[in-house]
C-alpha positions as CSV (number, residue, x, y, z in Angstrom):
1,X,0.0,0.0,0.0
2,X,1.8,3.3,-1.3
3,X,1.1,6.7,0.2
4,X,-0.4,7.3,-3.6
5,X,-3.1,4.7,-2.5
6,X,-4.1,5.6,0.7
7,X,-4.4,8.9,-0.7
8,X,-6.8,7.8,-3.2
9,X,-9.0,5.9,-1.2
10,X,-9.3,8.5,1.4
11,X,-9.5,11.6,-0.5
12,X,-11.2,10.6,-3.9
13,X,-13.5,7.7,-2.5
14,X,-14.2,9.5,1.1
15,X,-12.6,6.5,3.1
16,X,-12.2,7.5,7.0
17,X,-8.8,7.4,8.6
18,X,-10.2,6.0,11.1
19,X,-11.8,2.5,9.1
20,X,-8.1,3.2,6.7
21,X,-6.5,2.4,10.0
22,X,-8.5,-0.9,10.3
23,X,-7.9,-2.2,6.7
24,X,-4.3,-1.5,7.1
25,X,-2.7,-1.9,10.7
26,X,1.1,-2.9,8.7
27,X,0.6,1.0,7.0
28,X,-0.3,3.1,10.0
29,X,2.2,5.2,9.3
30,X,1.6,5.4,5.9
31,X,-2.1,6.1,6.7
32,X,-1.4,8.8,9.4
33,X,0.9,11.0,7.1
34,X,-2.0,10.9,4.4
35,X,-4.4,12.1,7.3
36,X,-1.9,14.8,8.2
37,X,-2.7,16.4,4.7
38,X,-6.2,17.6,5.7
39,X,-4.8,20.0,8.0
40,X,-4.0,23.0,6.4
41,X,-0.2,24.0,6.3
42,X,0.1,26.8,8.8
43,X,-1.4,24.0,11.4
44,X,0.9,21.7,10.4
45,X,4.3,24.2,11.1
46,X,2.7,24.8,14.2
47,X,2.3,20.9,15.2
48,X,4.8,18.8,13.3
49,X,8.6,20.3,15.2
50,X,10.2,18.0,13.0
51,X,11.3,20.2,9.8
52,X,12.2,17.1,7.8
53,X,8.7,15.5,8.5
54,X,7.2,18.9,7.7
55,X,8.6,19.1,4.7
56,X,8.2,15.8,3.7
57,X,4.2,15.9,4.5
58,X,3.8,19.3,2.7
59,X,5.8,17.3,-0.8
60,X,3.6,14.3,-0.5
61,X,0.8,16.8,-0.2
62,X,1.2,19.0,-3.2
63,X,2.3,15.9,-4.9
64,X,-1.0,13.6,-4.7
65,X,-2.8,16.9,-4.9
66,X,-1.7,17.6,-8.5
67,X,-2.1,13.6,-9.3
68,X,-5.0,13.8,-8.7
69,X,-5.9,17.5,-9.1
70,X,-7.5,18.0,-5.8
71,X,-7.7,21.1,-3.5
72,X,-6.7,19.7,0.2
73,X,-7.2,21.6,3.4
């Protein structure tokens, strides 16, 4: 399960982190990065302390977004 699929299923098919989290315990983190992206960014700076981790949610992020040509929180 790639971050490209989780994305999918919960952005585009309206999939719940929460029932995500059931289907796929071995991609929790996976699954919880994903759910980070509906939190707009000036949340996330204020929450993730991590600057790599940051970074790396805001490039999946924009990434998946354009994929799939999306607006996200």
């Amino acid at each position: 399960m790639t971050h490209q699929d989780i994305f999918y299923l919960k952005f585009c098919k309206g999939v719940s982190t929460y029932e995500l989290m059931q289907r796929f315990p071995e991609h929790v983190d996976r699954v919880s990065e994903v759910a980070l992206m509906d939190i707009p960014e000036m949340i996330l700076k204020e929450v993730i302390q991590e600057e790599e981790k940051l970074n790396h949610i805001i490039r999946l992020k924009n990434e998946l977004s354009a994929l799939y040509d999306l607006k996200t929180a």
